[in-house]
C-alpha positions in Angstrom: -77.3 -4.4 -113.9 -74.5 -5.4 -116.1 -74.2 -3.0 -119.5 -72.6 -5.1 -122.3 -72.0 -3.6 -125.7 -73.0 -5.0 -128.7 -70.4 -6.9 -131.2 -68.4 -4.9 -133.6 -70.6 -5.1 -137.0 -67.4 -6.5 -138.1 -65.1 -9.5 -136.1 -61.8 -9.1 -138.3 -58.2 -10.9 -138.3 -55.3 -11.8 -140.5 -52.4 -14.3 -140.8 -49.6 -14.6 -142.9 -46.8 -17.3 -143.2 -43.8 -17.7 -145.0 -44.6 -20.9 -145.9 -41.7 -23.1 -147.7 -40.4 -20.2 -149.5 -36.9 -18.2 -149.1 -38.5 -14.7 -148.6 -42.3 -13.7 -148.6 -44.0 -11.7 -151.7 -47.0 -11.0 -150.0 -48.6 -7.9 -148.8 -51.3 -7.8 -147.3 -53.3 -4.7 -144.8 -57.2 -4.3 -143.1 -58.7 -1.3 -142.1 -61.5 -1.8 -140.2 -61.4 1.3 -137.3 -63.3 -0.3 -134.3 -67.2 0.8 -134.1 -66.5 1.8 -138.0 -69.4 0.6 -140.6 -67.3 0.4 -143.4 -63.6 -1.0 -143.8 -61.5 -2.8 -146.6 -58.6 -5.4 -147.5 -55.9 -4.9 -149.8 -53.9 -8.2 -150.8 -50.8 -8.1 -153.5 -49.5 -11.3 -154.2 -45.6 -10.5 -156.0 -44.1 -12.1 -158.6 -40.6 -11.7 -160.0 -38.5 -13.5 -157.3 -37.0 -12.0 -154.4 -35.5 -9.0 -156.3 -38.6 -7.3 -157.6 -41.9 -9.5 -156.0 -41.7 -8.4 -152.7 -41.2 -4.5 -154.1 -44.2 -5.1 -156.0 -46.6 -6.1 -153.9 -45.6 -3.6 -151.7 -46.1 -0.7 -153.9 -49.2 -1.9 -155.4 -50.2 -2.1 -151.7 -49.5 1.3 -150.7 -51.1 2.7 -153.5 -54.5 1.1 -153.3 -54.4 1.8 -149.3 -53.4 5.4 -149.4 -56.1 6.0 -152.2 -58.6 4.0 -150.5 -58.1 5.0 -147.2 -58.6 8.7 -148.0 -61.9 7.7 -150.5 -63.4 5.7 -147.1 -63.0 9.1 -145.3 -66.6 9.7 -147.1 -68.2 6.3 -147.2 -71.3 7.6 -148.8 -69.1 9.3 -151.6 -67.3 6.1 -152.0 -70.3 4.1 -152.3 -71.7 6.2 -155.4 -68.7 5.7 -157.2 -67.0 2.4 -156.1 -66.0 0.4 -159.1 -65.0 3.8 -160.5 -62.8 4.4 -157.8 -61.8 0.9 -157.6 -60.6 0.4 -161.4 -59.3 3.9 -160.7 -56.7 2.7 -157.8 -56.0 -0.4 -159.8 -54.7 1.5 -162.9 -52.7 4.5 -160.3 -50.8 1.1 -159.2 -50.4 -0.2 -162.4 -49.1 3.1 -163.4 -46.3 3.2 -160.6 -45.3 -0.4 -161.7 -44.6 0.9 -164.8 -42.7 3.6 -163.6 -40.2 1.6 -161.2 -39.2 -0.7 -163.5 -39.3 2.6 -166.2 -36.3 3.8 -163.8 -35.0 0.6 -162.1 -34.6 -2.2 -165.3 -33.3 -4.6 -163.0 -36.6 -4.9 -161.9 -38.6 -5.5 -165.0 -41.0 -8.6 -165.5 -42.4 -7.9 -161.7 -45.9 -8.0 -161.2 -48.2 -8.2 -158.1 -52.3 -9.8 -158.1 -54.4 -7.5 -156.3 -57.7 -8.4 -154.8 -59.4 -5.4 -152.5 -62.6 -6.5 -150.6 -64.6 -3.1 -149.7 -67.7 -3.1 -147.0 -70.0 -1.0 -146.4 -72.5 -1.7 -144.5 -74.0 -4.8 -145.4 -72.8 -4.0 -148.5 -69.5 -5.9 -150.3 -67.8 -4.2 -153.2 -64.8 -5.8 -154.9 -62.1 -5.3 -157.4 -59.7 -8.2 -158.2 -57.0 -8.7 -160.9 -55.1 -12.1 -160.6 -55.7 -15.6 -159.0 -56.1 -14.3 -155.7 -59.4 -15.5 -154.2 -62.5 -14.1 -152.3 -63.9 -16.2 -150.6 -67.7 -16.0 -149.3 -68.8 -19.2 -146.2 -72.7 -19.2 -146.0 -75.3 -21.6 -144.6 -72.3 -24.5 -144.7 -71.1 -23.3 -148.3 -67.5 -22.0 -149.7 -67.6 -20.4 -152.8 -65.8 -18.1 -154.4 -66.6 -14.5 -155.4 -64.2 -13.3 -158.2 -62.7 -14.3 -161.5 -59.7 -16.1 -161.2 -57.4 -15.0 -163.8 -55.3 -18.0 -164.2 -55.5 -21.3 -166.8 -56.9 -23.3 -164.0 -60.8 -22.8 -165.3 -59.7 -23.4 -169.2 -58.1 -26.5 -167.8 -60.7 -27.7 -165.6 -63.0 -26.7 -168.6 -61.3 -29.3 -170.4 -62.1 -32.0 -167.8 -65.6 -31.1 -168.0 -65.3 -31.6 -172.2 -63.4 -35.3 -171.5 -60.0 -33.4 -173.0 -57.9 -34.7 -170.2 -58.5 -36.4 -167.3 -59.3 -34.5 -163.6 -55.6 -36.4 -161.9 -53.7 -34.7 -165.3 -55.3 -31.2 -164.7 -54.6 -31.4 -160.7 -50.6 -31.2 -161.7 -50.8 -29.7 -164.8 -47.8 -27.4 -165.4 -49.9 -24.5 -166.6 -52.6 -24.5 -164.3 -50.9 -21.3 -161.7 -50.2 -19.6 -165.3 -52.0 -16.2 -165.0 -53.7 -14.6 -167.6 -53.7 -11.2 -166.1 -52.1 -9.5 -163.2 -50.6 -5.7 -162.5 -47.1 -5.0 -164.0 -47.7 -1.8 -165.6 -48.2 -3.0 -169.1 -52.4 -2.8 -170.3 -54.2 -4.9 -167.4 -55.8 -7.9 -169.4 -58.8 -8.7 -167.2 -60.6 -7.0 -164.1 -62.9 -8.3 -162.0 -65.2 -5.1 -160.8 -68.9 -5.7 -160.6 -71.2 -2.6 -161.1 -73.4 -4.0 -157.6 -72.4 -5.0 -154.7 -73.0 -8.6 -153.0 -75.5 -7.8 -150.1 -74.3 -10.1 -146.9 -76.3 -11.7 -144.2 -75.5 -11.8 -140.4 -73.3 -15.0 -140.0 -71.4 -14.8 -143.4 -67.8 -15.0 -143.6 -65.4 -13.8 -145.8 -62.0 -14.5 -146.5 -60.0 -12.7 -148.7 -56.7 -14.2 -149.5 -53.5 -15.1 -151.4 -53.4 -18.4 -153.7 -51.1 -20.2 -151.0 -54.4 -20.5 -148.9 -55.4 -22.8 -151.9 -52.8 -25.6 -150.6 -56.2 -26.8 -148.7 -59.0 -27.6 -150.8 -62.1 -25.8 -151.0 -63.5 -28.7 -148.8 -61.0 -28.5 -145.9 -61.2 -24.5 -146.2 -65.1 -25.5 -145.2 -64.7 -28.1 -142.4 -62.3 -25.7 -140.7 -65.5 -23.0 -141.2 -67.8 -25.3 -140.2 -66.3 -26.2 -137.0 -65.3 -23.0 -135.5 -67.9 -20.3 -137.2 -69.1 -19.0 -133.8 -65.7 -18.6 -132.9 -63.6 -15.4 -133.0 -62.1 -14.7 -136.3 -58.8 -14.9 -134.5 -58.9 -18.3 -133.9 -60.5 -19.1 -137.5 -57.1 -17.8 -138.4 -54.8 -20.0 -136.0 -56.9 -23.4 -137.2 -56.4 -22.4 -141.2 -52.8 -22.0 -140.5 -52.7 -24.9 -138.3 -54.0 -26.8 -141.0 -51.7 -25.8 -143.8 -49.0 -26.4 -141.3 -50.2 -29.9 -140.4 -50.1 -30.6 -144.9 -46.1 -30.0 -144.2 -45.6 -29.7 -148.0 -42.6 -28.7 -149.3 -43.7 -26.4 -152.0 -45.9 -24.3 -149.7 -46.1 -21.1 -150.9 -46.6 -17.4 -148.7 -49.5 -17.7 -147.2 -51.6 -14.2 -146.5 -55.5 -14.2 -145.5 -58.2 -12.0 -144.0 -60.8 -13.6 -142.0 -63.7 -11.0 -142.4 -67.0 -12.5 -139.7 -70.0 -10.3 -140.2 -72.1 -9.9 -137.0 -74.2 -7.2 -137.6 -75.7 -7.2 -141.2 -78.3 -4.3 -141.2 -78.1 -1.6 -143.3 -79.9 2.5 -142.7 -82.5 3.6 -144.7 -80.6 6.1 -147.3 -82.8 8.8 -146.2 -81.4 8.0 -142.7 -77.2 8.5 -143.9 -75.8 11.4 -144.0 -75.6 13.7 -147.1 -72.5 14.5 -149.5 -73.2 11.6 -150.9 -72.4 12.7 -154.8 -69.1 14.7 -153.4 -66.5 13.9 -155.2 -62.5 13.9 -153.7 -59.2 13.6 -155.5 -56.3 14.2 -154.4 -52.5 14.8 -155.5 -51.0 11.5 -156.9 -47.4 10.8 -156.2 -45.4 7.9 -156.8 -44.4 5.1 -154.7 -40.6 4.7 -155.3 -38.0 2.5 -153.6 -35.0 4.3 -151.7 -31.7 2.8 -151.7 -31.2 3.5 -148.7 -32.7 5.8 -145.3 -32.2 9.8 -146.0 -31.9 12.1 -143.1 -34.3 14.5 -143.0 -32.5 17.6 -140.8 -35.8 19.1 -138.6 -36.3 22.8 -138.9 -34.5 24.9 -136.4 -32.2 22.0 -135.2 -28.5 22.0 -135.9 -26.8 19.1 -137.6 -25.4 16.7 -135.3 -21.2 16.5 -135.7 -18.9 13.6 -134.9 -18.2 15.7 -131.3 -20.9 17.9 -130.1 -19.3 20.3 -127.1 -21.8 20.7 -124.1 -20.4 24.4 -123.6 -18.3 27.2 -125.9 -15.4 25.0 -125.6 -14.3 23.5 -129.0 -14.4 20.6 -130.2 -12.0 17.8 -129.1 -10.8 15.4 -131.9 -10.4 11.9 -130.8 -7.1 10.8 -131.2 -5.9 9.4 -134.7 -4.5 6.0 -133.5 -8.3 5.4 -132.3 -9.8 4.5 -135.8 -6.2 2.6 -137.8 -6.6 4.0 -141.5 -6.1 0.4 -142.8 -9.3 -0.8 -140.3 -11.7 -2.6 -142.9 -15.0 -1.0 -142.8 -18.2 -3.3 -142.9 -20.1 -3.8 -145.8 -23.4 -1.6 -145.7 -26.4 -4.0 -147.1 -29.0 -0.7 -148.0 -32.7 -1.7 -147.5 -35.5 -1.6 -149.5 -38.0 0.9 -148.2 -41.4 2.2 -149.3 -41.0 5.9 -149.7 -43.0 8.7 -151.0 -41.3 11.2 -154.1 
């Protein structure tokens, strides 16, 4: 007899791509611990150019992951509070936007989007702020789940009201403009609904950046369509193979989470454990950027010198003509690193 264990409740896989751009602004992370009935996304889309888009999508991504992954330690806890918790995450990254570019004004004007997908379950809780989309593939369908905080549905309003024609609104110069996003000012519009979407076995969602949108809706679905029984992994390669295969010049980062639900039951409540009304906080502390590594001397360990002796002896110089005083020194680039303070 051959023993074959059941799929994951959850087939999960990302991509992300450069695209046509000098440097990538996207962040994007999955947690879903293998044999786990609960995981999450967090995708931060950056704005600001290549000085301050990059640092804010990752800040406002290792905000929302460290919160959430110590909230998803208690799934049950999470669940009776989750658009609390998730507004609540939101704002702390807000909050440490605001901060950096309080203390680094070189900086200011950067923003990030934010979409978070959280499952538990059978059970899909979401917070978005931005023109990042969620996308949810059932029975043949793409459609999407949250708000998108952009003038694209004001313009394509106006198509619907005969304003302006549908060509005209395609290219029309405002239609990326967002109307909300994180950059530590008073977030304009969140997208956090008080009940979660309840999924079905066979559902896929995707959560993703806008430069997944280079494809249309319908392309996004024949793509869907033709490999859902596949492995998420390879949903991934034929999305990117497709964007590729556009070749368009203005591409921008591409970052996307292929989530394919196997398993959509769900315990009976009596049947999970208890703790469920527990609630967990814990310290907050910044994310702020480091100029550059700090050594950290470890406890009982003795500073390294330029010469170490291996016995009592002393220390042997190394001769003066080895390094010329007038040697040029190279230039020291520092690197921008997510630390903790």
């Amino acid at each position: 007899m051959i023993w074959r264990s059941r799929e994951p409740r959850y087939d999960v896989a990302s991509g992300i791509s450069q695209g046509a751009r000098d440097y990538q602004e996207d962040a994007i992370t999955a947690d879903f611990p293998v044999g786990a009935e609960a995981g999450f996304v967090v995708l931060a889309d950056g704005m600001g150019g290549h000085a301050a888009g990059d640092v804010a999508s990752k800040i406002v991504l290792t905000e929302v992951y460290s919160e959430l992954k110590f909230q998803y330690a208690n799934v049950e806890s999470f669940e009776a509070r989750a658009p609390e918790i998730l507004r609540s995450v939101a704002d702390h990254a807000n909050d440490t936007l605001r901060h950096h570019a309080n203390t680094h004004p070189e900086t200011d004007g950067m923003g990030a989007t934010l979409v978070v997908p959280a499952l538990v379950e059978n059970r899909l809780w979401w917070i978005s702020v931005g023109d990042s989309p969620l996308f949810l593939y059932r029975n043949g369908r793409l459609s999407q789940l949250n708000e998108d905080h952009s003038m694209a549905p004001q313009i394509d309003l106006m198509v619907q009201a005969g304003l302006i024609d549908a060509e005209t609104a395609a290219t029309h110069p405002d239609r990326n403009c967002l109307v909300s996003v994180l950059m530590g000012a008073k977030i304009a519009r969140v997208d956090c609904p008080s009940r979660p979407v309840e999924l079905k076995a066979g559902d896929i969602v995707i959560c993703s950046s806008d430069g997944l949108q280079f494809l249309t809706n319908a392309q996004i679905e024949k793509v869907l369509a033709r490999y859902r029984k596949a492995r998420s992994t390879e949903i991934v390669e034929r999305l990117l193979d497709e964007l590729n295969r556009l070749d368009d010049p203005d591409q921008d980062n591409i970052s996307f989470t292929v989530i394919k639900v196997n398993d959509a039951s769900a315990r009976p409540v009596r049947d999970r454990p208890g703790n469920a009304l527990a609630v967990t906080t814990r310290p907050r502390r910044l994310t702020t950027v480091a100029p550059e590594p700090v050594l950290v001397p470890l406890p009982g360990v003795e500073p390294l010198t330029a010469a170490t002796p291996a016995s009592g002896e002393p220390a042997v110089e190394p001769p003066a003509a080895d390094v010329p005083e007038t040697a040029p020194q190279p230039a020291v680039v520092p690197r921008r690193i997510a630390a903790l303070g």
